[in-house]
C-alpha atoms as one frame of an Amber mdcrd trajectory, in Angstrom:
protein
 -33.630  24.874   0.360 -34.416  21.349   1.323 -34.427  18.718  -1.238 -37.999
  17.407  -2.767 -40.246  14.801  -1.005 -39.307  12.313  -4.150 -35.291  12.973
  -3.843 -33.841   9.842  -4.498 -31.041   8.669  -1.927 -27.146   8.598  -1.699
 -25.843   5.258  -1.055 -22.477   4.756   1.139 -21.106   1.254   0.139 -19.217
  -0.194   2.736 -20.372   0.360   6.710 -16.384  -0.027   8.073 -15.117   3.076
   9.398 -15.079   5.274   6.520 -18.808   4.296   5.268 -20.457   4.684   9.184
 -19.308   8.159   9.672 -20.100   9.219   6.123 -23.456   8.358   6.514 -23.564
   9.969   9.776 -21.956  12.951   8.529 -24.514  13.210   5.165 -27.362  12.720
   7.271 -26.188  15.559   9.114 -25.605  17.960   6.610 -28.253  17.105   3.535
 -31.547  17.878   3.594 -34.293  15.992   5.457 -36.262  15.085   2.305 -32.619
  12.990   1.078 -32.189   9.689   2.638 -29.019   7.826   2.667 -28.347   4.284
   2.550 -26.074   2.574   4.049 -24.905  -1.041   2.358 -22.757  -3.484   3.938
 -22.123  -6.818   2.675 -21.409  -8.697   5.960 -23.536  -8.763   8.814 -22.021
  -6.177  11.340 -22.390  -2.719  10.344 -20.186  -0.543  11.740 -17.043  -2.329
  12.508 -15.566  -3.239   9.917 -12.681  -5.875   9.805 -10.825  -3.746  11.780
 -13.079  -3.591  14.642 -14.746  -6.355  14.297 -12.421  -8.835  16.016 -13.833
 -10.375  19.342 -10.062 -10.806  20.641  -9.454  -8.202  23.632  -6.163  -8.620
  23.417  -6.145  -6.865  19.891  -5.275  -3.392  20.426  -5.561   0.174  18.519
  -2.348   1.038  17.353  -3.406   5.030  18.149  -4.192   6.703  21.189  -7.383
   6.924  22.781  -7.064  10.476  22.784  -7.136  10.144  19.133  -9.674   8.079
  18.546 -12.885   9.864  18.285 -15.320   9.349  15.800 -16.098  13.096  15.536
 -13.558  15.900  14.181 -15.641  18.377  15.980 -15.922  16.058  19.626 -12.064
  14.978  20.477 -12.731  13.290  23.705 -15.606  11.565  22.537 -14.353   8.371
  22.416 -12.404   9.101  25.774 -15.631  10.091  27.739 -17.618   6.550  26.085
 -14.430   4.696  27.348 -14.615   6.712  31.142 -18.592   6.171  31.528 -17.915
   2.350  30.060 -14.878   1.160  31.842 -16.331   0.726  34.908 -19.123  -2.006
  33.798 -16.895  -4.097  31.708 -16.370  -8.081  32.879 -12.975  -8.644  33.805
 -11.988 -10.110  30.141 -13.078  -7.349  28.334 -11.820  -4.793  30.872  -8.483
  -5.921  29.875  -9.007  -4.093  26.334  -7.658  -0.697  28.242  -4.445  -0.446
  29.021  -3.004   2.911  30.634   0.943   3.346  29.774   3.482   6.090  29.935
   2.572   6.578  26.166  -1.288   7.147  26.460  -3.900   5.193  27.118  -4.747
   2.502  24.456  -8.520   0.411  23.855  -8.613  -2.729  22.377 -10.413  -2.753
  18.825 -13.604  -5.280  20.087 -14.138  -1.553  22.055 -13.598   0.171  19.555
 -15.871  -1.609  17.709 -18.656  -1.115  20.231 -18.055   2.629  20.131 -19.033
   2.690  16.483 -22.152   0.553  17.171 -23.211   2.252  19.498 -22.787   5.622
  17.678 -24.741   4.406  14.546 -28.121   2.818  16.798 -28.120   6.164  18.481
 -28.325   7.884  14.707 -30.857   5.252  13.548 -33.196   5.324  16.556 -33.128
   8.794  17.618 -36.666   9.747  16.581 -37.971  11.563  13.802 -38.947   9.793
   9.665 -36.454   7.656   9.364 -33.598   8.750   6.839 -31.011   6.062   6.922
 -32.139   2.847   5.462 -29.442  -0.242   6.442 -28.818  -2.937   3.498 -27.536
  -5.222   4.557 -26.315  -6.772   0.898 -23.306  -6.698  -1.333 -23.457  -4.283
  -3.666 -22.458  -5.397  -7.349 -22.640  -2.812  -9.870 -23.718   0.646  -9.983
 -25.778   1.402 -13.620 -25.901   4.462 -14.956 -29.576   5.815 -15.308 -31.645
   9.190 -15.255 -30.929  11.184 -12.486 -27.949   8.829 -11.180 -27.499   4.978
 -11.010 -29.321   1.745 -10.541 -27.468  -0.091  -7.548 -27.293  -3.555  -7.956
 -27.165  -6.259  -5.088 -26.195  -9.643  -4.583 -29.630 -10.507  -3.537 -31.368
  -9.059  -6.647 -32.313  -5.710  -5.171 -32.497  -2.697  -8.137 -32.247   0.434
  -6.196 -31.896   4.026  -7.569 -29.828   6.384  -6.223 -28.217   9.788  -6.906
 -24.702   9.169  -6.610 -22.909   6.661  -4.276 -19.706   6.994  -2.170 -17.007
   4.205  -2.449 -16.365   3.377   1.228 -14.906  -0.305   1.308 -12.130   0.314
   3.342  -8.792  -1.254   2.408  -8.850  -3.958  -0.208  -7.556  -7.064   0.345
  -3.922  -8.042  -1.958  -3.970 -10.880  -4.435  -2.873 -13.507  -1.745   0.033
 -14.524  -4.331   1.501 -17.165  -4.727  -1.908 -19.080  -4.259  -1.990 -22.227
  -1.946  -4.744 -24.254  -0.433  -3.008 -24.171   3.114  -3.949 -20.569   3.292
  -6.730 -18.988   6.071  -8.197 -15.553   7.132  -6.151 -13.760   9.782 -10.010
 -12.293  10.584 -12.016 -15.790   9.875 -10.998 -18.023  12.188 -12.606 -20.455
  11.238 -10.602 -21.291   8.290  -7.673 -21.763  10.067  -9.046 -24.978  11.424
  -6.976 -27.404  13.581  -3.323 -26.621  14.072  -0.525 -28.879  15.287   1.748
 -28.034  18.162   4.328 -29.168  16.616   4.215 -27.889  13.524   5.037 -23.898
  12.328   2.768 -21.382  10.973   3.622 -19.174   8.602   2.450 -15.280   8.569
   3.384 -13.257   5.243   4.221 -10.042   6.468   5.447  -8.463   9.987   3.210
  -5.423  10.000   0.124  -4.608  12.511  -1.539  -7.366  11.311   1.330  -9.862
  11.912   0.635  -8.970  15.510  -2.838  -9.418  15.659  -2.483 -12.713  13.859
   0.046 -14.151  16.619  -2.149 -12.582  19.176  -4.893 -14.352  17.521  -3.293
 -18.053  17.478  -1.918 -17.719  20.852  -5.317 -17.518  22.503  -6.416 -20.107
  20.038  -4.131 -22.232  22.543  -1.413 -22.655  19.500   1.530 -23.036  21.095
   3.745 -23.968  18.492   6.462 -22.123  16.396   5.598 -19.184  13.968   7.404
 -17.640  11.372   6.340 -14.344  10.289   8.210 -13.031   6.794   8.101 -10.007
   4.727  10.703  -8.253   2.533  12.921  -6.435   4.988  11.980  -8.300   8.066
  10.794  -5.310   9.396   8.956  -4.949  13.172   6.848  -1.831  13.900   7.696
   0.728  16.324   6.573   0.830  19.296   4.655   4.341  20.855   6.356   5.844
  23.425   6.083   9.091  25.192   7.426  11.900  22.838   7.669  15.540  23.262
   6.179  17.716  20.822   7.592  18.744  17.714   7.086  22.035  16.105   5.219
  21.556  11.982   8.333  21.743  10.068   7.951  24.923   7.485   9.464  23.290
   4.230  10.739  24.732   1.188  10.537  23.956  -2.421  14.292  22.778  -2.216
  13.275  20.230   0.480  10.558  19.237  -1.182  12.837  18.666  -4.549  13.834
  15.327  -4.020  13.584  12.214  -1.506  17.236  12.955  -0.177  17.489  16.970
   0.571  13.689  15.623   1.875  15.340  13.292   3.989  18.635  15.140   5.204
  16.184  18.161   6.263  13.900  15.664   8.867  16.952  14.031  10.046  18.626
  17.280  11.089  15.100  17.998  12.464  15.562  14.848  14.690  19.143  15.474
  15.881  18.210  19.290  16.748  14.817  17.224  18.816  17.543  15.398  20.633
  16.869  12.391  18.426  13.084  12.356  19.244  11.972  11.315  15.711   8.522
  10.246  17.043   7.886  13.616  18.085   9.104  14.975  14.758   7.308  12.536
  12.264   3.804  13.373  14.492   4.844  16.803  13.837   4.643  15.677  10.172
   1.130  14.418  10.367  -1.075  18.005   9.545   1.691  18.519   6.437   2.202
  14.876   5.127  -0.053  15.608   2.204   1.356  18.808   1.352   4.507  16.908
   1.159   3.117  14.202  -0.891   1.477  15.918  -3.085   4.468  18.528  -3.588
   6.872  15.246  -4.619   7.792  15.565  -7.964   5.958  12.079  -9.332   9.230
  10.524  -9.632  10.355  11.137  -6.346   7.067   9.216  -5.340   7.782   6.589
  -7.439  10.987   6.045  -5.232   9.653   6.571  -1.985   6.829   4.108  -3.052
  10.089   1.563  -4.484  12.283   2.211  -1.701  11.426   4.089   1.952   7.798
   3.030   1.891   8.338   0.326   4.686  10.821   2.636   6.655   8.229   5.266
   6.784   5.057   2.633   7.721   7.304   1.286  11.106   8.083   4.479  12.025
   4.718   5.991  11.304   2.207   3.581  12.146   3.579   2.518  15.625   2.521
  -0.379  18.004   0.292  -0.395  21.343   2.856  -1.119  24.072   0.885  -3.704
  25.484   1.084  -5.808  21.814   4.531  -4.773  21.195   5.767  -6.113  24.534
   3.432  -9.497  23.608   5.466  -9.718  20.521   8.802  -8.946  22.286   7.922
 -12.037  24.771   7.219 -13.928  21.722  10.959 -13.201  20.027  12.711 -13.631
  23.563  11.580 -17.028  23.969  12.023 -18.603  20.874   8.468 -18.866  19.577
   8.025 -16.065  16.913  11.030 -15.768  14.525  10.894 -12.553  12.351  12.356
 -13.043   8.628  13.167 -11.164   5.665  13.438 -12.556   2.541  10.697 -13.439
  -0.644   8.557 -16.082  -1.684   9.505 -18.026  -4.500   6.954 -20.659  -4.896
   4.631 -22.940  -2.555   3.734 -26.711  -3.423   0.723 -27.524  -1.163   0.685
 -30.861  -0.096  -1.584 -33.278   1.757  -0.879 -31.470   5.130   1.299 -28.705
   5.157   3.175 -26.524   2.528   6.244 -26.025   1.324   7.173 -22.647   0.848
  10.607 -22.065  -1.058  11.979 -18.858  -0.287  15.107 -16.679  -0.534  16.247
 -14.672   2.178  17.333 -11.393   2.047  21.030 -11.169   1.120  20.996 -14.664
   0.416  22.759 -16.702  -2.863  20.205 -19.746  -2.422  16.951 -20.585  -1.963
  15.770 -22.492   0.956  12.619 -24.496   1.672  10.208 -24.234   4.897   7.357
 -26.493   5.795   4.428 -25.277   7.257   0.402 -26.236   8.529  -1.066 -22.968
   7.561  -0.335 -19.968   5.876  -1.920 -16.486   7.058  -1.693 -13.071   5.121
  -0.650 -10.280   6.821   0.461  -8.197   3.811  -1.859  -5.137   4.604  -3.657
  -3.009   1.699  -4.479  -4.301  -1.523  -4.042  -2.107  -4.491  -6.981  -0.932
  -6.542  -5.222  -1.916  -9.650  -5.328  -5.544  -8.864  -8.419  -5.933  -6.756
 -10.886  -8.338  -7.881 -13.506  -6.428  -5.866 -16.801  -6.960  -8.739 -18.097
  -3.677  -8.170 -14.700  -1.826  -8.294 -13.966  -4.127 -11.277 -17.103  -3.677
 -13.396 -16.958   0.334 -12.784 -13.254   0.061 -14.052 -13.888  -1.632 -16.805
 -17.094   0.751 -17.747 -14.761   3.978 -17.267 -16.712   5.301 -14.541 -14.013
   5.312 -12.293 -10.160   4.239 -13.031  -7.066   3.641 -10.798  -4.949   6.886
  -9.951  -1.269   6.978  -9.596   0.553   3.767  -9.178  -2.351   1.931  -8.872
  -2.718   2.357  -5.256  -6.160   4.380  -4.871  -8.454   5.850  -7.703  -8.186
   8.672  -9.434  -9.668  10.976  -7.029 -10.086  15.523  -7.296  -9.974  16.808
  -4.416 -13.679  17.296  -4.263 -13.692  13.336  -3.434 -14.980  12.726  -7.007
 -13.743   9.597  -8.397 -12.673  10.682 -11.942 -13.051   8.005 -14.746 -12.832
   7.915 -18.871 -16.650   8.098 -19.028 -19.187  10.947 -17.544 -22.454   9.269
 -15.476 -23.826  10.113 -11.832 -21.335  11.026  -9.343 -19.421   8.523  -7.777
 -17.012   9.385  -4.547 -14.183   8.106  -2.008 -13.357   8.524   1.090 -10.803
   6.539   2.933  -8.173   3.977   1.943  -9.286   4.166  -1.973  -7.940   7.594
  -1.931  -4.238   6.355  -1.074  -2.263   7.941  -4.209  -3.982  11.269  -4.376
  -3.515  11.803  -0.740  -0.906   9.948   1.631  -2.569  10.088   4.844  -6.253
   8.371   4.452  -6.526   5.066   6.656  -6.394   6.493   9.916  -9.327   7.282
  12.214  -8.073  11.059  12.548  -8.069  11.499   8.504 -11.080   9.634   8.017
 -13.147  11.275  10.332 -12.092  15.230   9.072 -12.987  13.700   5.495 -16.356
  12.163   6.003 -17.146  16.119   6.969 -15.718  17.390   3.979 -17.280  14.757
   1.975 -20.739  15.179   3.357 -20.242  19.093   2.786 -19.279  18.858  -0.413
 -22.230  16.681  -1.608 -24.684  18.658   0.564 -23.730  21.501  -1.813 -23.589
  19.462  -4.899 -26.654  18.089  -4.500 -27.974  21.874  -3.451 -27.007  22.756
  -7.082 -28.765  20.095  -9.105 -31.782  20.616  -7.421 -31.736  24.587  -8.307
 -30.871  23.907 -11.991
């Protein structure tokens, strides 16, 4: 049955990632009388922070293999790369890098890919279904029939339902200081001495692109890149593969008889533990969801950072960047905590205590970038997010990582009004394994499904 010629739209918020193949994925599956809209607050649709960067030298920390946009299409992204490699400039051709580990794009590519991917769905004939708005959206008010979506530019559209597709949120940026910038704006990084050291809060991904980032600035100078444990990622390498490890309800009792069974997994691998935590990947929310709560709790307290180096692993060609960094003096990796930061007129002083350490100790520094990775919903100051927490349409789910999601991608809340769902990073708590292109992708389809046939319903009724 196709939907009536007055069905109002569902609105994707957010056009990262997640929100692009959402869209793409309810266009494809809901009727041709229901139009979608597609709502992103900054100017490029599409990429997203992640792939938004201009800087080649930022790299994809998966496989190309892995990469495509489609659960249904594997080598799609590979084929775009092989037709587009061979027209790329010289500085842009540098964004693929073959190594014994795969083949790896740059995220500017990447980025590309996903534009290119949404024109084709907007221009490729026919009454045009997806409308772009290109505004922040605000609030979401409940109405007949659905909401009234509210804009930053004044716009009062109705809609059916909406899916929550922001991506990851960005943390608190705690302790606060004036001396701080965007890793992605680089504009508000402004002039940097040679002389004086930078300071990057956090030694994940991002830490990488963010040194990346300031060495073809022309920085030159020394950088100092902290987080709890001090921790670098891994770095992919070529790995044999692992056979799905079939659990049982004893491993799955607690962290350590968890633990003990992987690590015998690894040994009988002949210590390949890349092989056997990819072997991990179709099961990890099985696993997670299996965890007795407080066993979460602790992995969340205490392994959380081992898992994320191990897991989410390096390009080669930015790990060895960052390994040339180390080896020459220019990039020291610490672990300790802030304390406290006193800005002054031109640089700030950052007291800290290192890990394992009796004192404090105090480090000056020009600028101060964040590179502590996801936000949690919890704490975000996100207006829409906040104003539909505080109405009870939606609420935080465990730990205050993600909402409260079912597993039909409904956002669950203390109050009943249209629907409102999730895809992506906002779903980290009820499942383990949602930032990744590979998750993302297979979810958009289920999402889109699922609302296809929700939507199916309410019109028969």
């Amino acid at each position: 049955m196709g939907a009536s010629p007055s069905a109002l739209p569902i609105a994707v918020i957010g056009a990262g990632f997640s929100g692009t193949m959402a869209a793409i994925q309810l266009l494809e599956t809901l009727p041709r009388g229901r139009p979608v809209l597609l709502c992103e607050r900054s100017e490029s649709f599409a990429r997203g922070l992640a792939y938004g960067t201009g800087d080649f030298g930022h790299f994809l920390n998966l496989r190309a293999a892995n990469m495509s946009a489609f659960p249904d299409r594997p080598r799609h992204f590979e084929d775009w790369l092989a037709r587009n490699a061979p027209s790329l400039p010289p500085e842009e051709a540098v964004g693929i890098r073959v190594t014994p580990a795969g083949t790896f794009a740059s995220r500017p590519l990447y980025g590309r890919y996903l534009s290119e991917i949404l024109t084709e769905t907007v221009t490729n004939g026919g009454p045009p279904r997806l409308r772009l708005v290109n505004d922040g959206v605000t609030d979401l008010v409940p109405s007949a029939g659905g909401f009234s979506l509210r804009t930053e530019g004044g716009l009062g559209l109705p809609v059916a339902g909406a899916v929550l597709a922001m991506g990851n949120l960005a943390g608190t940026g705690e302790p606060h200081s004036r001396h701080r910038a965007d890793i992605w704006a680089p504009e508000t990084i402004g002039r940097l001495q040679p002389d004086q050291p930078v300071l990057i809060v956090g030694t994940g991904l991002t830490m990488i692109d963010a040194v990346i980032s300031l060495r073809r600035r022309g920085f030159g100078g020394p950088i100092v890149a902290l987080s709890r444990r001090g921790l670098l990622p891994n770095t992919h390498a070529p790995a044999a593969a692992h056979p799905v490890p079939n659990l049982t309800a004893t491993d799955l009792s607690s962290l350590v008889t968890l633990s003990r069974r992987l690590h015998a997994s690894a040994r009988a691998a002949g210590g390949d533990w890349r092989g056997v935590i990819d072997a991990l990947r179709p099961v990890t929310d099985f696993i997670w969801r299996s965890l007795p709560q407080s066993e979460r709790g602790r992995f969340l307290r205490h392994l959380r950072p081992f898992w994320d180096v191990h897991r989410h692993r390096s390009a080669p060609p930015a790990a060895d960047a960052i390994d040339r960094e180390i080896a020459d003096g220019r990039l020291t990796v610490r672990a300790g905590r802030i304390l406290s930061i006193a800005d002054e007129a031109t640089q700030a002083v950052v007291t800290l205590r290192p890990r394992g350490a009796a004192e404090p100790e105090r480090l000056a520094v020009q600028c101060i970038l964040d590179a502590t990775g996801i936000g949690r919903v919890g704490e975000t100051t996100d207006p829409l997010l906040r104003r539909l927490i505080d109405r009870g349409l939606v609420r935080p789910g465990a730990f205050g990582l993600g909402l409260d999601v079912g597993a039909d991608f409904r956002a669950r809340g203390q109050r009943q009004a249209g629907p409102v769902w999730t895809l992506g990073p906002l779903m980290r708590g009820a499942l383990w394994e949602c930032i990744a292109v590979p998750d993302i992708r297979n979810q958009a389809a289920d999402l889109a499904a699922g609302i296809a046939a929700e939507m199916a319903r309410a019109e028969a009724a």
